[in-house]
C-alpha positions in Angstrom: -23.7 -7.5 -2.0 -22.3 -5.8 -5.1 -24.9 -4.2 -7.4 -22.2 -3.2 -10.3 -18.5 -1.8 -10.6 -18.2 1.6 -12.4 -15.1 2.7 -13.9 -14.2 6.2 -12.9 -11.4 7.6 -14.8 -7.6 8.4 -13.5 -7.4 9.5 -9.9 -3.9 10.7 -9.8 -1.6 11.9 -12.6 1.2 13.7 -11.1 2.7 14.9 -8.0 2.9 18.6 -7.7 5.9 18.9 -5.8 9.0 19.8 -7.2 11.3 17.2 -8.0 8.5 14.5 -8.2 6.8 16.3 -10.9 6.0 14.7 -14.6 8.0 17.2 -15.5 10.8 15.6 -13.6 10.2 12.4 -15.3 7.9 11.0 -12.0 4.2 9.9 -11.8 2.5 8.6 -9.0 3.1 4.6 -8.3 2.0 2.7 -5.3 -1.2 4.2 -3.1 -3.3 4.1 0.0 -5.6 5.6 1.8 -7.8 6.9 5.3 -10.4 8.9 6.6 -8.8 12.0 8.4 -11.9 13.1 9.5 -15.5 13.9 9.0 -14.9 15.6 5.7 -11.2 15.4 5.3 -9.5 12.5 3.6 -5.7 11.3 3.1 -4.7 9.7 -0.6 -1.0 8.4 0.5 1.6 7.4 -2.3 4.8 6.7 -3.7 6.4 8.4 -7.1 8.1 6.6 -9.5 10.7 6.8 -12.5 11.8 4.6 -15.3 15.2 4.3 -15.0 15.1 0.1 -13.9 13.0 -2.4 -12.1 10.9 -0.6 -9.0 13.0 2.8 -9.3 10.2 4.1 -6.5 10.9 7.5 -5.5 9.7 9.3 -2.5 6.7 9.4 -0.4 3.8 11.8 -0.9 0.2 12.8 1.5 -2.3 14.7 -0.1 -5.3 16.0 1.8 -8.6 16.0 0.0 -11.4 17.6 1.0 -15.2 15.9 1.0 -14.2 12.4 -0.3 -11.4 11.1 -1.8 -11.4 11.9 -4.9 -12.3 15.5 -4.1 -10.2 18.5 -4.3 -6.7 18.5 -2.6 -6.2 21.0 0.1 -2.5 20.7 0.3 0.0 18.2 -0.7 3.1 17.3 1.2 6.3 14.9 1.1 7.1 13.1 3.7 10.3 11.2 2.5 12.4 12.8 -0.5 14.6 10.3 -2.8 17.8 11.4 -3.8 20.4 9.9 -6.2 23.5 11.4 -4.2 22.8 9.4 -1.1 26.2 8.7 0.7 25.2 6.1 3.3 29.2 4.7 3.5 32.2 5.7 3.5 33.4 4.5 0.2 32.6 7.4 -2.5 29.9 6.2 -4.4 26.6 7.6 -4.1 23.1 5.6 -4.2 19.2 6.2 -5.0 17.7 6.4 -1.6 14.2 4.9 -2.7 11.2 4.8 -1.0 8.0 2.2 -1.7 4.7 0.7 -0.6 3.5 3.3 1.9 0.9 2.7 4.5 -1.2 4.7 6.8 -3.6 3.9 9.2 -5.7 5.9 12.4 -8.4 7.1 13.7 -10.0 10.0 12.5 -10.6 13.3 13.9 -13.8 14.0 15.2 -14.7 10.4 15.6 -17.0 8.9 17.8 -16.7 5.5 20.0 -19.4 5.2 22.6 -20.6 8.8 22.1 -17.4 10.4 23.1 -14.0 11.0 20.7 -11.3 9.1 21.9 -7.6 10.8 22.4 -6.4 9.0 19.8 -8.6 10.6 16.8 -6.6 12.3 14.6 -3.3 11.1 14.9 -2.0 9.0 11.8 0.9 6.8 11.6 2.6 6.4 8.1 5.5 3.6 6.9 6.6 3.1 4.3 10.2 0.8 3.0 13.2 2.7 2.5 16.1 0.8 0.0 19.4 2.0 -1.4 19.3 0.7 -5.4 22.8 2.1 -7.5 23.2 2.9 -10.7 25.2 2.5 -13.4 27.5 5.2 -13.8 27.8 4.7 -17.7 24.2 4.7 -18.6 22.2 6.1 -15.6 20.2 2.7 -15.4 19.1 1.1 -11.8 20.8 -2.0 -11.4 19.2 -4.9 -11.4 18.9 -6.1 -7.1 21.0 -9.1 -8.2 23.8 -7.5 -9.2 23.7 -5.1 -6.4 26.0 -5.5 -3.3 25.2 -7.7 -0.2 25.9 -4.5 1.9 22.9 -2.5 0.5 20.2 -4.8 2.3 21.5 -3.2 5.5 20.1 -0.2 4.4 16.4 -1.9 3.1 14.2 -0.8 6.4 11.2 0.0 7.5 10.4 4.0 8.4 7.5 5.9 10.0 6.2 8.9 11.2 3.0 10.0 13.0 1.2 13.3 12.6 -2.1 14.7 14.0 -4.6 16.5 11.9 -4.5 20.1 12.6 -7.6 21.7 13.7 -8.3 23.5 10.6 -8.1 20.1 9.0 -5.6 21.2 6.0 -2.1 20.5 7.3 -0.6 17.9 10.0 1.3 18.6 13.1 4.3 16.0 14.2 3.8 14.0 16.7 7.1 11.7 15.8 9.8 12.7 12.9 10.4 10.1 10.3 13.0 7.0 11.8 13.3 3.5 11.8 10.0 1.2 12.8 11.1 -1.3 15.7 9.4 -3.0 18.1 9.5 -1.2 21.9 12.1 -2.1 23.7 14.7 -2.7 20.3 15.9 0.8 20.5 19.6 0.3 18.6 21.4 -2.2 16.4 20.4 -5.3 15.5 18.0 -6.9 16.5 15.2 -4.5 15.3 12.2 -7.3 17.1 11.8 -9.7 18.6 11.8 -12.6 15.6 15.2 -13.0 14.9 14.8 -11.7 10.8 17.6 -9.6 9.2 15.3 -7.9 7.0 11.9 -6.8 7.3 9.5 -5.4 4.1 5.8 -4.2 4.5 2.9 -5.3 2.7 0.8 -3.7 0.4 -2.4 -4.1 2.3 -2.5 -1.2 5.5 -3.5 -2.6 9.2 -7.2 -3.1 10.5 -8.5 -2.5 13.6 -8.6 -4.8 16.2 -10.8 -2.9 18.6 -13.8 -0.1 18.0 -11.5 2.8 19.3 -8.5 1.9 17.1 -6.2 1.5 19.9 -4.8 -1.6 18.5 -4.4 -2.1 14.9 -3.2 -5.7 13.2 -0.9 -5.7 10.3 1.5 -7.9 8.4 5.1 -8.1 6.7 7.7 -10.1 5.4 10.7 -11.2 7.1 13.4 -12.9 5.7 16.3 -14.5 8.0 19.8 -15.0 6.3 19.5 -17.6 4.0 16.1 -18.6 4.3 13.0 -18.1 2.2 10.9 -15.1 3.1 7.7 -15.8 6.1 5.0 -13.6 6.0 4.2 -12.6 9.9 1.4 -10.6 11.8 2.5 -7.1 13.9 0.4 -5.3 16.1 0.6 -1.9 17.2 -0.6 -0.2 20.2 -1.6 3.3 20.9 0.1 4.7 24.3 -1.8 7.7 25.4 1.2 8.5 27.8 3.1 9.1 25.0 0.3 10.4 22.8 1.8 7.7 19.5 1.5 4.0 18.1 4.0 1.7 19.3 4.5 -1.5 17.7 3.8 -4.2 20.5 3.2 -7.4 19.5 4.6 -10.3 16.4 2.9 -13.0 15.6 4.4 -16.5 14.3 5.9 -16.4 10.9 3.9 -18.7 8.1 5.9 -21.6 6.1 8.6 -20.5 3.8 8.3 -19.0 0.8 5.5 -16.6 1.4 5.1 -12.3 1.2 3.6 -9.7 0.2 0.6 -10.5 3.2 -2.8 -8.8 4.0 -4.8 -9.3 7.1 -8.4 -9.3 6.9 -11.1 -9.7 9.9 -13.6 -12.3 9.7 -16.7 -13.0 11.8 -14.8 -13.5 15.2 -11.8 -14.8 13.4 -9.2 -13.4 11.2 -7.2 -14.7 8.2 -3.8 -13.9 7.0 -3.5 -13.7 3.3 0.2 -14.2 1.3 1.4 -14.7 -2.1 3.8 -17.4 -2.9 7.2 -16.6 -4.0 6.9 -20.1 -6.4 4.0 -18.3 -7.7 5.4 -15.4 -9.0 8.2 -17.2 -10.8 5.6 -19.3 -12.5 4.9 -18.6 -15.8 1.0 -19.5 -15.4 1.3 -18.4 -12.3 0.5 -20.5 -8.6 -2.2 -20.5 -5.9 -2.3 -17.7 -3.3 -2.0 -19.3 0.8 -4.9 -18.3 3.2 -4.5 -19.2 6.9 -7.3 -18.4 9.0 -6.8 -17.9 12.7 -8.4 -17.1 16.2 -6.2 -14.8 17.6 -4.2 -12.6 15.0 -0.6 -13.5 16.9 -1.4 -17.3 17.6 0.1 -20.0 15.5 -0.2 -20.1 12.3 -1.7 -23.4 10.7 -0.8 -25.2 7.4 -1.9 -22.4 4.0 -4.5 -23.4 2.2 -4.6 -23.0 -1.3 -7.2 -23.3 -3.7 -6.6 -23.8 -7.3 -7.8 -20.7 -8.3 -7.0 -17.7 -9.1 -3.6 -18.6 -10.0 -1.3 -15.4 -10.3 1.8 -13.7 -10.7 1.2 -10.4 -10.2 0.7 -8.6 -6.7 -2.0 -9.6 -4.9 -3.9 -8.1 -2.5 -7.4 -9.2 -0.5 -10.1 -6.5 1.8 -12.6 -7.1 3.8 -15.3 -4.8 1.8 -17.9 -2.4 3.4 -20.9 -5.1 2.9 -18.6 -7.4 5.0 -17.3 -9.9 1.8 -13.4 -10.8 1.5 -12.3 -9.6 -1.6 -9.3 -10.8 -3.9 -7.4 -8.2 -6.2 -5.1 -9.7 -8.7 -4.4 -11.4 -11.9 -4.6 -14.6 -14.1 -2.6 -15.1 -16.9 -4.9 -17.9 -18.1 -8.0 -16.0 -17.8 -6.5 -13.1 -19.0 -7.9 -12.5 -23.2 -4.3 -11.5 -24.2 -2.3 -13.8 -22.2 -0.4 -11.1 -20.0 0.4 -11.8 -16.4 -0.8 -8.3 -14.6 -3.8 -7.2 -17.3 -6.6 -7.2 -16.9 -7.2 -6.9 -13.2 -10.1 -9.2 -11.2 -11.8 -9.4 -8.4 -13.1 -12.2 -6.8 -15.5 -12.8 -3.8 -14.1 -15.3 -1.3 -16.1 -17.7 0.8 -14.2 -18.8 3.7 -16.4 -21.5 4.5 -15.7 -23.4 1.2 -11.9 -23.1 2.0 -11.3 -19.6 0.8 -12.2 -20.2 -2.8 -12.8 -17.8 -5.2 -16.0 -17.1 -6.9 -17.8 -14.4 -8.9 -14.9 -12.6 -11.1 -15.2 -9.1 -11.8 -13.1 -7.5 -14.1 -12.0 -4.3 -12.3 -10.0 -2.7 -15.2 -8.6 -3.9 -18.5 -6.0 -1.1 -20.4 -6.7 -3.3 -23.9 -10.5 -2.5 -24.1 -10.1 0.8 -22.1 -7.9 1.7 -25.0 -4.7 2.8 -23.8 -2.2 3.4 -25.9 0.0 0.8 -24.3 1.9 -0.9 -26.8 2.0 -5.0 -26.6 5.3 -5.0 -26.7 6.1 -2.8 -23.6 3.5 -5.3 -21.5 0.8 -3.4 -19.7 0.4 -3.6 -16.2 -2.8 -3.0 -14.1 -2.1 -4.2 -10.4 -1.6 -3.2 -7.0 -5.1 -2.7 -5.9 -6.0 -0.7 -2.7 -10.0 -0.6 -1.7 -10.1 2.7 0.8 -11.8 2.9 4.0 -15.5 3.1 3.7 -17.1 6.7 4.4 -20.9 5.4 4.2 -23.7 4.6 1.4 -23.5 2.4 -1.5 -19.9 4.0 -2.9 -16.4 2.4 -1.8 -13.6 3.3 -4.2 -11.1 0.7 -5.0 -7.6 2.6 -6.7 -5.0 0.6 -8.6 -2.0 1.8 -10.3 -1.2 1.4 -14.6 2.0 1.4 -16.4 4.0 -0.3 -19.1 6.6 -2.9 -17.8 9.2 -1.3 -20.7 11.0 1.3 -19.1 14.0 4.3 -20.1 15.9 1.8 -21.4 15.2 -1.7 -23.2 17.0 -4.0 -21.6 13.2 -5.0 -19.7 11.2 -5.5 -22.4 12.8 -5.1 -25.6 11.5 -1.7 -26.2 11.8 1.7 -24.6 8.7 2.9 -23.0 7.0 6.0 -25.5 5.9 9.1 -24.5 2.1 8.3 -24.7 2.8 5.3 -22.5 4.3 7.4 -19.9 1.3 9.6 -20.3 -1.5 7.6 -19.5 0.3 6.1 -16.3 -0.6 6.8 -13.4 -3.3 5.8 -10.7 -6.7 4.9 -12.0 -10.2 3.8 -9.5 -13.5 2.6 -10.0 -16.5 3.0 -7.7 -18.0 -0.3 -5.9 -21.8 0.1 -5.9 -23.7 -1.8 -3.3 -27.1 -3.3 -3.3 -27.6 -1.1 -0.2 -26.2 1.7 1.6 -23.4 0.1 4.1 -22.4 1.4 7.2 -19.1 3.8 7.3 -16.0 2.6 9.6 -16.4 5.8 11.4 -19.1 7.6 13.1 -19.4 11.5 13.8 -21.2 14.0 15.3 -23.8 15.4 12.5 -22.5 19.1 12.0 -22.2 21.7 9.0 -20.7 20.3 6.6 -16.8 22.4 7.1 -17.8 24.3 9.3 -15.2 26.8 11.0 -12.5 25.3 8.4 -10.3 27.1 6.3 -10.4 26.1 2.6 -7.3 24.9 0.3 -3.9 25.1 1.1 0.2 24.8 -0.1 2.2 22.4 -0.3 5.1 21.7 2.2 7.8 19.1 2.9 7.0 17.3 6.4 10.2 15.1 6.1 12.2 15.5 9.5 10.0 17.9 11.1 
């Protein structure tokens, strides 16, 4: 149970790469996170500009050493955005943009059964990589609507997988950053084995199915020409042949209409978790669809829906440390100033009283924190990641703040400030339990770094 939420402060402000840098007009967006090994931990995420609607940049890893909020040891990039992309042949150029990274593995060090197995320490990180264009008179993203049919060609998934070094302060490549596909969809089209012309990840990273973490369950959205977009399990496999992840298995795709998916386990079940597209076009918002199942790629049955919380905003729903399902979104009718993505809640779920939400925690709220966000340029606190527990009564949840306005004001009205700029970034608070819970991971007990070289540079891992 959950003793009390404590507000932490700002987690990440800015990337310290060049190019991604606040002083390039970038701060850090979307996030995630794993345990890389005993005492080494990975914060994964996504910069961001202001010039139009999800103008995500490229794809950072930091390695921090102790916890996850502890110091970084180095920081790399493993995918690089450009605005001088030239994917055709047809002489404009185009943002390559990069959004919602994921990462999951076991780590390092880790012990099943007493023993490490030989997949500890290698990682596997995706993110989606689009092609947005921009307007040659004003240096503005286009809005997706008025961009051209061709681009969604270009809107994949890509990964890479890197082991943990054994100094624990860089990675080595296993696999150079290409596009995710199912085995045995090596070229063209299609990419799996559900016949969907476009494929998005979630926001919420896969689980484990098994204690080693040689199968791990995840989720997407698919969308087939002309149809609504399914949500749909995805299961990967580690082949220690080949010493990487593959991705195995799909599951049946949910009734239209529904994305942005998480996948939770339950006690000998599991439940997939969507937001509904209707929902997010609603002013007051819509119900969010659960689907419990027995095996994570068997059919899917009819979403159930409870009445509440009824959002707009991204959603996103963990299986916490003390074994509760957890809801992370908002309510524009619960929220004090009427906005659609502040404050941010959490609610406990009870699956046996059809997945409905109870006990509302306010996880962070940029009106009575005080940030100088103006009204008018709409705050938004959303996205909210809880990390892989590490053990005790702490589990950090991380969510990302901004202002809707943007560089110019065709969003909001208004242009977003420099103080507004300032104070965006990514923010966490600290989940305190009644008692100390379990960690995910178990190790041999040691010294504390021992034999491990302290801090670091940073260094592009992109095509390694």
């Amino acid at each position: 149970m959950i003793a009390a939420l404590h507000f932490k402060g700002k987690l990440l402000h800015e990337c310290t790469l060049a190019g991604d840098t606040r002083a390039d007009g970038l701060f850090p967006g979307h996030i995630n996170a794993a345990q890389a090994s005993r005492d080494r931990f990975l914060v994964l995420y996504s910069t961001r500009n202001w010039r139009g609607s999800d103008d995500n940049c490229s794809i950072i890893c930091q390695i921090r050493d102790g916890a996850y909020d502890g110091p970084v040891l180095r920081e790399v990039r493993l995918a690089r955005s450009v605005d001088d992309w030239r994917p055709f042949d047809d002489g404009k150029t185009y943002v390559k943009a990069h959004l919602h990274p994921l990462v999951f593995g076991v780590p390092a060090g880790a012990l099943v059964d007493g023993r490490t197995p030989e997949n500890a320490g290698l990682f596997v990180f995706m993110w989606n990589r689009r092609a947005r264009e921009l307007d040659p008179e004003t240096g503005f993203m286009l809005h997706y609507h008025k961009e051209v049919p061709v681009l969604d060609d270009l809107s994949v998934t890509e990964w890479t997988q890197l082991r943990l070094n054994a100094a624990g302060d860089d990675f080595e490549v296993v696999q150079p950053v290409e596009t995710l596909r199912q085995r045995d969809y090596t070229l063209g089209y299609p990419f799996c084995e559900i016949d969907a012309r476009r494929m998005a990840l979630t926001m919420n990273p896969p689980v484990p199915r098994d204690a080693a973490g040689t199968e791990w369950i995840g989720s997407t959205t698919y969308q087939r020409p002309g149809e609504p977009e399914r949500a749909g399990t995805k299961g990967f496999v580690y082949n220690k042949v080949r010493d990487r992840y593959e991705w195995r298995h799909c599951g049946p795709l949910s009734a239209p209409g529904l994305f942005e998916s998480a996948v939770a386990r339950l006690d000998g079940r599991w439940v997939l978790m969507a937001r509904i597209q209707k929902s997010m076009k609603a002013k007051g918002g819509g119900p969010v669809a659960w689907m419990p199942m027995d095996d994570p790629y068997g059919p899917l049955p009819d979403p159930l829906c409870p009445g509440a919380p009824r959002a707009n905003a991204p959603t996103t729903a963990f299986r916490c440390a003390d074994g509760g399902l957890r809801l992370f979104t908002s309510d524009p009718g619960l929220s004090p100033y009427g906005h659609p993505r502040n404050p941010l809640f959490m609610w406990d779920i009870d699956p046996s009283d059809g997945f409905r939400a109870k006990e509302r925690r306010t996880v962070f709220d940029s009106v009575a924190r005080g940030l100088p966000i103006r009204e008018e340029s709409l705050p938004v606190v959303d996205q909210a990641k809880v990390f892989p527990h590490a053990g005790g009564r702490r589990q950090l949840v991380a969510h990302r703040v901004r202002p809707r306005a943007l560089a110019s004001g065709l969003k909001t009205g208004v242009v977003v400030n420099e103080a507004e700029k300032e104070v965006s970034g990514i923010y966490y608070s600290e989940i305190e339990y009644t008692e100390s819970q379990p960690a995910q991971w178990r190790f041999a007990e040691a010294e504390k770094g021992a034999g491990r070289e302290k801090g670091g540079t940073n260094e592009e891992h992109e095509g390694k």
